[in-house]
N, CA and C atoms as an extended XYZ file, in Angstrom:
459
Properties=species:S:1:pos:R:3:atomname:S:1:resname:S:1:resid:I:1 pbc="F F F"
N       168.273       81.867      146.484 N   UNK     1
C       168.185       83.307      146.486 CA  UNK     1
C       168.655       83.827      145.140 C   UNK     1
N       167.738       85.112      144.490 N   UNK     2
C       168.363       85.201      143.202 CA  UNK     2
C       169.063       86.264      143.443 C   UNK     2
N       170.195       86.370      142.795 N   UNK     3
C       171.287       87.372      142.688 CA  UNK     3
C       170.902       88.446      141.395 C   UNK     3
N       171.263       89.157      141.744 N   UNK     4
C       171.078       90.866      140.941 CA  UNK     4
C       172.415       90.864      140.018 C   UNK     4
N       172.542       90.688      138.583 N   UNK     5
C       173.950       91.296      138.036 CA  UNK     5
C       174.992       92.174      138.673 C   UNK     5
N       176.064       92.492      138.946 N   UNK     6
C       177.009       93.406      139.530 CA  UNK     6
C       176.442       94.995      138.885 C   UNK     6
N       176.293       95.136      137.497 N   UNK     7
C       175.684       96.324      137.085 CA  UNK     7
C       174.564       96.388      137.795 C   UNK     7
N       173.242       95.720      137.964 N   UNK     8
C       172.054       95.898      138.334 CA  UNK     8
C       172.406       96.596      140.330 C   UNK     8
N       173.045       95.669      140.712 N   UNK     9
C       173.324       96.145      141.959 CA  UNK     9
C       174.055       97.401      142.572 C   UNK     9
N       174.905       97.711      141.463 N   UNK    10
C       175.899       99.094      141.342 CA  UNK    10
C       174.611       99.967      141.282 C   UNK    10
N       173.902      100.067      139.714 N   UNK    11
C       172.738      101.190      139.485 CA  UNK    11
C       171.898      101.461      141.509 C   UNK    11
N       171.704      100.295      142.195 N   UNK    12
C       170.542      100.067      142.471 CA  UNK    12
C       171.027      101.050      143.734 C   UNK    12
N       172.784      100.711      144.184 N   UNK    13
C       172.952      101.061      144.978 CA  UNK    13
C       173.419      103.122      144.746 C   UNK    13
N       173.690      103.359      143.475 N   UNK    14
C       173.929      104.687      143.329 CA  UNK    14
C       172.303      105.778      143.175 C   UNK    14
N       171.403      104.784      142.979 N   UNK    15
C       170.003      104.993      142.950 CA  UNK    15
C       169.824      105.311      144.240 C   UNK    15
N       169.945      104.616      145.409 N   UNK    16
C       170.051      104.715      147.130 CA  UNK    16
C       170.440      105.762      147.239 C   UNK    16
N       171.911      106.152      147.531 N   UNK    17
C       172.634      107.137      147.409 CA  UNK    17
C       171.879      108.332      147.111 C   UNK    17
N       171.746      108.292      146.166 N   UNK    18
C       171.413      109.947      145.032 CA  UNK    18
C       169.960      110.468      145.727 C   UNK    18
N       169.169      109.257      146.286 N   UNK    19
C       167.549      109.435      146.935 CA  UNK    19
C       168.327      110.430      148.552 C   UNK    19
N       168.884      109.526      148.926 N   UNK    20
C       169.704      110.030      150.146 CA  UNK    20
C       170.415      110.935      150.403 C   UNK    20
N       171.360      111.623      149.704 N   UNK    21
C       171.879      113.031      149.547 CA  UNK    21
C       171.129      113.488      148.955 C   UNK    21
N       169.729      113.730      148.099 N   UNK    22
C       169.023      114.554      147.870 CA  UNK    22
C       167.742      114.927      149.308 C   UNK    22
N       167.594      113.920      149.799 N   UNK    23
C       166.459      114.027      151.007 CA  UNK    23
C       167.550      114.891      152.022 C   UNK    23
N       168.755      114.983      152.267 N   UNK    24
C       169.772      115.396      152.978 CA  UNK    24
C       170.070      117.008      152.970 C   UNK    24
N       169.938      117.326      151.479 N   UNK    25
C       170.467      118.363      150.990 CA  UNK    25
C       170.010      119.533      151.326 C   UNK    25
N       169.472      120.756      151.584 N   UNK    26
C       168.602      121.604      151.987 CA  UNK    26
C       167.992      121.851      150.964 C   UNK    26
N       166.310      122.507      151.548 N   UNK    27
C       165.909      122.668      150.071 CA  UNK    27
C       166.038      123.645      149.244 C   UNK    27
N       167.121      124.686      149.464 N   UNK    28
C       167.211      125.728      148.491 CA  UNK    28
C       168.668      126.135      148.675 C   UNK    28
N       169.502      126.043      147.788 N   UNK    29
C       170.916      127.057      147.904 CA  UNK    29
C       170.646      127.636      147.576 C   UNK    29
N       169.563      128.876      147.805 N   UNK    30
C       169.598      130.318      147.685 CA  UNK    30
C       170.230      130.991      149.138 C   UNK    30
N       170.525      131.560      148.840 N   UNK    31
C       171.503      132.374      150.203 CA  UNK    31
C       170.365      133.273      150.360 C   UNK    31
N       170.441      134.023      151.682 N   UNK    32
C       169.644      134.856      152.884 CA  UNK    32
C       170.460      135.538      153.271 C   UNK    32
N       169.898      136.875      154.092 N   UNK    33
C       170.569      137.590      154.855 CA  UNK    33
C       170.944      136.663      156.347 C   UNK    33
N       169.456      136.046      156.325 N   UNK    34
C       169.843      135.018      157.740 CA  UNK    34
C       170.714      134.098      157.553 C   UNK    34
N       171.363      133.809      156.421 N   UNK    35
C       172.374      132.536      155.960 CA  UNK    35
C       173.519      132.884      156.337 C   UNK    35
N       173.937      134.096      156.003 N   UNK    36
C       175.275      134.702      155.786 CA  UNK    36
C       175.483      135.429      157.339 C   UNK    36
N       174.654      136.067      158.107 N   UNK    37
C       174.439      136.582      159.036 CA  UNK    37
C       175.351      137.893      159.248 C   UNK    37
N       174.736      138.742      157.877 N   UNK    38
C       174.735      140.104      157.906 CA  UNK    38
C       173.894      140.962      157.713 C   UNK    38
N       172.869      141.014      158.750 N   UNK    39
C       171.950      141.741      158.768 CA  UNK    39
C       172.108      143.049      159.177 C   UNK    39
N       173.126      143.000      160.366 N   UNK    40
C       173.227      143.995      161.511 CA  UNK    40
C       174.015      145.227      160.738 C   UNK    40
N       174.606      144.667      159.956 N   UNK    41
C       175.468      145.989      159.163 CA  UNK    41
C       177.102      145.750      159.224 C   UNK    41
N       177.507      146.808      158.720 N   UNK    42
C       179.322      147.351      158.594 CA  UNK    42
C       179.746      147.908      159.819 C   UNK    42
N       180.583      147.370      160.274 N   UNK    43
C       181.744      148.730      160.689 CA  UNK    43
C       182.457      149.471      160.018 C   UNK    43
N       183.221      150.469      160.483 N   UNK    44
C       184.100      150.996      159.392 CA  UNK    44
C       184.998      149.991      158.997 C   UNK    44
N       185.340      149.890      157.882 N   UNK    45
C       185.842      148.865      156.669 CA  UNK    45
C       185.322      147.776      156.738 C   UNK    45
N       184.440      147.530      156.966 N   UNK    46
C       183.761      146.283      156.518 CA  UNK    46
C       182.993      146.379      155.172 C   UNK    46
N       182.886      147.463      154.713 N   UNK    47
C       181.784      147.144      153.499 CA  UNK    47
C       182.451      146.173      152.660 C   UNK    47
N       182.991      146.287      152.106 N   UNK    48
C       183.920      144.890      151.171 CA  UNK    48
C       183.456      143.714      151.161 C   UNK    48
N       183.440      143.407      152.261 N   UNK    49
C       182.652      141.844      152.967 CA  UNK    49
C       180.950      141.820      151.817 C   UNK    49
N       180.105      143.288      152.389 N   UNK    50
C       178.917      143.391      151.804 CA  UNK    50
C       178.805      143.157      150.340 C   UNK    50
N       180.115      144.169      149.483 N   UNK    51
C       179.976      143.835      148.112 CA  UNK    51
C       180.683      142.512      147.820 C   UNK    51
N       181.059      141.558      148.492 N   UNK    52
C       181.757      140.454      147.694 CA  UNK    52
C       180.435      139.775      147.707 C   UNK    52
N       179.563      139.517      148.464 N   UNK    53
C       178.606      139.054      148.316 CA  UNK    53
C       177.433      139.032      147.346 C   UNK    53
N       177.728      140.433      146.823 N   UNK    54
C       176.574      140.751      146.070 CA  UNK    54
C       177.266      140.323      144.799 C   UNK    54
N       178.480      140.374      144.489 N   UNK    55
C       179.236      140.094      143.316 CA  UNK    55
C       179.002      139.138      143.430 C   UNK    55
N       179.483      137.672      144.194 N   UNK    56
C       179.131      136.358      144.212 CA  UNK    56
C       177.747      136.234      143.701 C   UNK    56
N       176.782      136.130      144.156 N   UNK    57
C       175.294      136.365      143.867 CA  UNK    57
C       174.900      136.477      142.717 C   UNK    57
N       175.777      138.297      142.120 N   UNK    58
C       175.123      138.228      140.897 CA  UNK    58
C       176.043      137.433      139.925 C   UNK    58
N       177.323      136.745      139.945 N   UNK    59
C       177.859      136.232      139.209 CA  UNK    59
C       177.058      134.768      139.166 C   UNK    59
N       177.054      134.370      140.060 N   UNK    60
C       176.117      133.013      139.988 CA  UNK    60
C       174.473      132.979      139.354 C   UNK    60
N       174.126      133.994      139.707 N   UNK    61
C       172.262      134.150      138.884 CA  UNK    61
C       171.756      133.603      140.524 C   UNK    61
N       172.301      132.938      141.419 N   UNK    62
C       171.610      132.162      142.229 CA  UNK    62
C       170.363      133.782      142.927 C   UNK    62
N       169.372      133.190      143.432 N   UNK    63
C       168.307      134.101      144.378 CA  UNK    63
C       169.047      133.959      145.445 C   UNK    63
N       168.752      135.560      146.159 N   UNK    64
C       169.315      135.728      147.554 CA  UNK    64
C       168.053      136.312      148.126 C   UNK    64
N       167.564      136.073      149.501 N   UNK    65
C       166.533      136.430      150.339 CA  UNK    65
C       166.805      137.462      151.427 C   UNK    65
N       165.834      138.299      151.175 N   UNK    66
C       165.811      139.467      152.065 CA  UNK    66
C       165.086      139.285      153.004 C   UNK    66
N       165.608      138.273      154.343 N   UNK    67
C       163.948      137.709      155.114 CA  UNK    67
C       164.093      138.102      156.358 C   UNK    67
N       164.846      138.865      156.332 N   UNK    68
C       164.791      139.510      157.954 CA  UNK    68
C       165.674      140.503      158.540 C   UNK    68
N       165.853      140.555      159.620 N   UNK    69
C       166.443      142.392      160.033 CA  UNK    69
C       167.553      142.453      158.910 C   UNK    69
N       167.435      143.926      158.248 N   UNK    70
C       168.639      144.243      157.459 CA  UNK    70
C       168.916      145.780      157.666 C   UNK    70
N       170.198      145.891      157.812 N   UNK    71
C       170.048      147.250      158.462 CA  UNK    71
C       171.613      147.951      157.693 C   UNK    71
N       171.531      149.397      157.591 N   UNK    72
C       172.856      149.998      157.297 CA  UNK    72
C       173.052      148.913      155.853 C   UNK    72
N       174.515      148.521      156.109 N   UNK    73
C       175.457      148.039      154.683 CA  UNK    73
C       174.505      147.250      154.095 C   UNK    73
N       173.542      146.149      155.160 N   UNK    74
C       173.262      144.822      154.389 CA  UNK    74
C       171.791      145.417      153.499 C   UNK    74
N       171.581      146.683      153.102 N   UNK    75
C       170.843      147.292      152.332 CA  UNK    75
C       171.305      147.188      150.552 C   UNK    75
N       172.791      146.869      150.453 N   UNK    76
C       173.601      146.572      149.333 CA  UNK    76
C       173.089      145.630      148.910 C   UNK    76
N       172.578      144.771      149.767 N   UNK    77
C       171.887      143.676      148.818 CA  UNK    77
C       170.723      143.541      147.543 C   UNK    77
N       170.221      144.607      148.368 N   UNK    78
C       168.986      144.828      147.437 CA  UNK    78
C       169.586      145.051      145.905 C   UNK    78
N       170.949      145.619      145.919 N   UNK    79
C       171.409      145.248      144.238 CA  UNK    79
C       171.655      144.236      143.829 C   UNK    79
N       171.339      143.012      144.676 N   UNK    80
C       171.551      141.735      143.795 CA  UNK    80
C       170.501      141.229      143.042 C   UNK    80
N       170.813      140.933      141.748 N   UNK    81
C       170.125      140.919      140.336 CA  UNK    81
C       168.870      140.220      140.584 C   UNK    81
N       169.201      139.082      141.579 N   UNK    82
C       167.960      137.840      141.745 CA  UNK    82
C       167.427      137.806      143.206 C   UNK    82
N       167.494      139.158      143.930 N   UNK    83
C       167.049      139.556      145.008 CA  UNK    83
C       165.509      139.439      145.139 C   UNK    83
N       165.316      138.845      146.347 N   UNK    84
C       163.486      139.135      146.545 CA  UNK    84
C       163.608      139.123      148.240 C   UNK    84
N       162.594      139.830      148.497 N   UNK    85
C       162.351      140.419      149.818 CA  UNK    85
C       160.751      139.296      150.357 C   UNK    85
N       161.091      139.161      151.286 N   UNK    86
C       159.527      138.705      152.098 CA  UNK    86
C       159.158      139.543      152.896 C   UNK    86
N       157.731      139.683      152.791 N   UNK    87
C       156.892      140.781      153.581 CA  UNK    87
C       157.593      140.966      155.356 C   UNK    87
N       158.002      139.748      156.036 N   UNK    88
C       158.722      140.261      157.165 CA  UNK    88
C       159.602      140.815      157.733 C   UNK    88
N       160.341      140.302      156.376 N   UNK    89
C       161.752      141.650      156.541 CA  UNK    89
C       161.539      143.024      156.836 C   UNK    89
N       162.649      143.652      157.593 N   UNK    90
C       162.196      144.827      158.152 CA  UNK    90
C       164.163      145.571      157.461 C   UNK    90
N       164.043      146.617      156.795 N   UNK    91
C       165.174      147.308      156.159 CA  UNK    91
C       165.189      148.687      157.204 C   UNK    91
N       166.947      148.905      157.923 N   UNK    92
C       166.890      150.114      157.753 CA  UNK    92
C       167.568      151.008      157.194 C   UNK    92
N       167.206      152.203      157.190 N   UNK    93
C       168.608      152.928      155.922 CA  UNK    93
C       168.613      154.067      157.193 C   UNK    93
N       170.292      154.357      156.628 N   UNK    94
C       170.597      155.969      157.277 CA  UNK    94
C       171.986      156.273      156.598 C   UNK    94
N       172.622      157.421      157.165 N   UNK    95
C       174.093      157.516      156.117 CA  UNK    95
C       174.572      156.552      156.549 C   UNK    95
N       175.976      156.533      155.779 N   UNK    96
C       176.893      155.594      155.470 CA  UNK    96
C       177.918      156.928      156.321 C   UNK    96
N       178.873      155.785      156.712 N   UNK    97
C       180.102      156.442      157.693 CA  UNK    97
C       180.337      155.805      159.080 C   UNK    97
N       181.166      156.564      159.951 N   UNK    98
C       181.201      155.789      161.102 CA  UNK    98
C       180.327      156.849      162.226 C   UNK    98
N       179.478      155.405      163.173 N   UNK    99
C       178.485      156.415      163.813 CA  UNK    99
C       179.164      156.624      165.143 C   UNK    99
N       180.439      155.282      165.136 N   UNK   100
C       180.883      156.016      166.857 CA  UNK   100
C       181.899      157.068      166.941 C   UNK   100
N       182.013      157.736      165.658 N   UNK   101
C       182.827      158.674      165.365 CA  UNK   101
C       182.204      160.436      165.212 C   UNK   101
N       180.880      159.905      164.715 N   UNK   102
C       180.015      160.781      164.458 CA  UNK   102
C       179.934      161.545      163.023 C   UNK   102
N       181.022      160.955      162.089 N   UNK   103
C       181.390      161.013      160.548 CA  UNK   103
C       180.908      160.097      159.472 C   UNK   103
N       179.614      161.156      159.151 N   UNK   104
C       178.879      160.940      157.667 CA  UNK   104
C       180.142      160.842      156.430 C   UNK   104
N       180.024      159.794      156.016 N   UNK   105
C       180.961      159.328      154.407 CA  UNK   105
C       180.195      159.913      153.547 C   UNK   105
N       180.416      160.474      152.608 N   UNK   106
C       179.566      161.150      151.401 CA  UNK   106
C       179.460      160.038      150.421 C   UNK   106
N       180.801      159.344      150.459 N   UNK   107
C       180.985      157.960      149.407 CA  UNK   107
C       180.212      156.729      149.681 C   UNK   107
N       180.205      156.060      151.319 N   UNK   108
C       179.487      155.066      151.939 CA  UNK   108
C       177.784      155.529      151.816 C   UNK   108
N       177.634      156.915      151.512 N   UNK   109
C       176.305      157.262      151.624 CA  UNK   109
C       175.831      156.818      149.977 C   UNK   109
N       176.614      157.505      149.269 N   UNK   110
C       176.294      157.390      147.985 CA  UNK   110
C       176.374      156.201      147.182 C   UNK   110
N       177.647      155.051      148.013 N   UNK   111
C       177.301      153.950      147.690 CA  UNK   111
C       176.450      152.859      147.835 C   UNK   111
N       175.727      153.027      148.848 N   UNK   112
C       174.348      152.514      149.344 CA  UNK   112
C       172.848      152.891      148.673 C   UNK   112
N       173.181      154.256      148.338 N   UNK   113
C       172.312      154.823      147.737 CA  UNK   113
C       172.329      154.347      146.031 C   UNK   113
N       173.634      154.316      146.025 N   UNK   114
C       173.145      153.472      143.854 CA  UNK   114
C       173.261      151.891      143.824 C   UNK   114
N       172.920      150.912      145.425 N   UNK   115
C       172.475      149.970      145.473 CA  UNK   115
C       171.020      149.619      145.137 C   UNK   115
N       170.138      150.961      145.220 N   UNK   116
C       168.618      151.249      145.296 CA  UNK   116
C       168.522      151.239      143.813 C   UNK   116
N       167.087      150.878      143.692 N   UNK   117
C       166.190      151.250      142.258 CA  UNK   117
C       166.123      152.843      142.543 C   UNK   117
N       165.505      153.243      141.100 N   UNK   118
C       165.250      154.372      141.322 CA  UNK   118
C       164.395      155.212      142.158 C   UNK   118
N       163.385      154.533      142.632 N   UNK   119
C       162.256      154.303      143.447 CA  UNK   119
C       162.312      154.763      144.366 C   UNK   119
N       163.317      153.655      145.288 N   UNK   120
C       163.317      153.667      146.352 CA  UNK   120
C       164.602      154.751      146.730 C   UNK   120
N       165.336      154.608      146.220 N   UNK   121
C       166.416      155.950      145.980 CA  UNK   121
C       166.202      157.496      146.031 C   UNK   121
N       165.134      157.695      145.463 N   UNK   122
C       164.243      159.251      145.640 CA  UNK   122
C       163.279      159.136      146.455 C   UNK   122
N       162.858      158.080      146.762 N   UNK   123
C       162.134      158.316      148.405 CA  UNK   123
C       162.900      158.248      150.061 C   UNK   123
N       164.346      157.574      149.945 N   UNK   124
C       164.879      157.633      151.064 CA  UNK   124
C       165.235      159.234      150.963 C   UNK   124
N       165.829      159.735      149.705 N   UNK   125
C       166.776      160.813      149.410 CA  UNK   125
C       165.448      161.989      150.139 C   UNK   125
N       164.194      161.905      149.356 N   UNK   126
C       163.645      162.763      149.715 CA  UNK   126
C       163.050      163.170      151.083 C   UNK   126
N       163.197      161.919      152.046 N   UNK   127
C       162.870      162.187      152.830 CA  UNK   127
C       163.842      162.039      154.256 C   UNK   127
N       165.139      161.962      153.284 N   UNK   128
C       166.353      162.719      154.282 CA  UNK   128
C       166.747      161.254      155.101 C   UNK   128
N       166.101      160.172      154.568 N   UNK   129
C       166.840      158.899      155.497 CA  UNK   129
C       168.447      158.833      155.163 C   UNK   129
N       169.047      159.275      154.617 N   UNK   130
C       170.780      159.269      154.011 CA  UNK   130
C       171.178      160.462      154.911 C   UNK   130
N       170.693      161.208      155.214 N   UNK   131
C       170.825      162.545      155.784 CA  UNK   131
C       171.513      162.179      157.691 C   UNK   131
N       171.237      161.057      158.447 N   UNK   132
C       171.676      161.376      159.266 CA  UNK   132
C       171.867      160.176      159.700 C   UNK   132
N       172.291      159.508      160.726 N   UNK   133
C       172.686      158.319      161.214 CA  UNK   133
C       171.678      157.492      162.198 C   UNK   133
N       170.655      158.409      162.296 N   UNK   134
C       168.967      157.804      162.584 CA  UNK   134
C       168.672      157.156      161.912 C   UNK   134
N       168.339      155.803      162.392 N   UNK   135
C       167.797      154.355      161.073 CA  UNK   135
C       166.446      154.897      160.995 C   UNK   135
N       166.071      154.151      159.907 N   UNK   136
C       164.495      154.579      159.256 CA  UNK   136
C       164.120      153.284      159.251 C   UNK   136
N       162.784      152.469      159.373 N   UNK   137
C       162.620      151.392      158.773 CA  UNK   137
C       161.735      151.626      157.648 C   UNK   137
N       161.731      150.358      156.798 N   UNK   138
C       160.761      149.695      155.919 CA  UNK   138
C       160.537      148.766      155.297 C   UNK   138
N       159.173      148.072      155.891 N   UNK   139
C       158.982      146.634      155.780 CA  UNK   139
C       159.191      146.044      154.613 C   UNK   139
N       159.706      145.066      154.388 N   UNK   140
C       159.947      144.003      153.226 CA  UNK   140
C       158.104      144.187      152.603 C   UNK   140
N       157.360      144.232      152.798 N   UNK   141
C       155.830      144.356      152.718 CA  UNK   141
C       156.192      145.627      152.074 C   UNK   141
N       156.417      146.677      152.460 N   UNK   142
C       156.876      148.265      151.381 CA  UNK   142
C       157.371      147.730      150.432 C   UNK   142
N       158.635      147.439      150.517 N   UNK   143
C       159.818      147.161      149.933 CA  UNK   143
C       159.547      146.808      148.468 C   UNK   143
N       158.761      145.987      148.565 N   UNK   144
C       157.366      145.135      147.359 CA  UNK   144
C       156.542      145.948      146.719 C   UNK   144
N       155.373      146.153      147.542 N   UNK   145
C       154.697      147.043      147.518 CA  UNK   145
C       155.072      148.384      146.359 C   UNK   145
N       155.515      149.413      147.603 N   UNK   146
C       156.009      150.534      147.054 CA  UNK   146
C       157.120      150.593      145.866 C   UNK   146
N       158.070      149.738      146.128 N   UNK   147
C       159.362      150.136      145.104 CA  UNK   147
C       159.438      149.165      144.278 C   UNK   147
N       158.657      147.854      144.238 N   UNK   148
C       158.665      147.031      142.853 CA  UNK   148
C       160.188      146.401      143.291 C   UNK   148
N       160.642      145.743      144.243 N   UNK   149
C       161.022      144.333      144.458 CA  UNK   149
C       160.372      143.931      144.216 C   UNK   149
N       161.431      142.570      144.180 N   UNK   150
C       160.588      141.019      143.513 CA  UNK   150
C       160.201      140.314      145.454 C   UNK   150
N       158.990      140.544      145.160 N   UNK   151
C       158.426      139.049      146.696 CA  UNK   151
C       159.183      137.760      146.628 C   UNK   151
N       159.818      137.023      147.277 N   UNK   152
C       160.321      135.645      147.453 CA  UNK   152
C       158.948      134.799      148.013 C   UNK   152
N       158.742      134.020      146.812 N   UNK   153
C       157.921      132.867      146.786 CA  UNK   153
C       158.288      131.400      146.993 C   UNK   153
């Protein structure tokens, strides 16, 4: 039987390995709204949670995916630098504040609101989605579309 050098067998076996934690690995560390599982939104004081995320995100460059229900806070995302939306995602916006209280935040409103492009920012504004605690939707398919997100390919 012929024997393999100790180097040849080391390479052969870190060669194994590296095939194997790569077939293992998932295929994208891009983070999701479905990853993190904040779609549903804030309570009162939770936003914090929303912006550490987006800070993480944009400090890394990594892509984050907008691929499904996002509603209230998890709308903050859309300020992350390497954000892209898929046509199924469904966004909703309304004020910022607490709704089992029945108290619109002027600040939670306005900070959600300079998460937006400009775009999409004067079309919620104008059509009063910040205005009340009634969600609005709009499809990741808009989202694209209309306000010039980036599509996740």
């Amino acid at each position: 039987m012929h024997r393999l050098p100790g180097f040849m067998r080391a390479l052969g076996v870190l060669v194994a390995f590296s095939i194997a934690s790569f077939a293992s690995a998932p295929a994208s560390a891009d983070g999701s709204v479905s990853a993190v599982h904040m779609g549903m939104g804030a309570r009162p004081g939770e936003m914090g949670n929303f912006d550490a995320v987006v800070n993480q995100y944009n400090a890394s460059g990594e892509r984050f995916r907008i691929d499904s229900h996002c509603q209230s806070a998890c709308t903050i995302f859309l300020s992350i630098r390497n954000v892209c939306i898929t046509p199924g995602a469904t966004l909703l916006f309304h004020a910022g504040g607490d709704r089992r209280a029945g108290r619109i935040s002027a600040y939670s409103t306005q900070h959600m609101l300079a998460a937006y492009n400009p775009a999409l920012r004067q079309y919620v504004t104008e059509n009063h989605f910040m205005d009340t605690f009634e969600f609005h939707a709009i499809s990741g398919r808009d989202i694209v579309r209309r306000f010039g997100y980036p599509a996740c390919r």
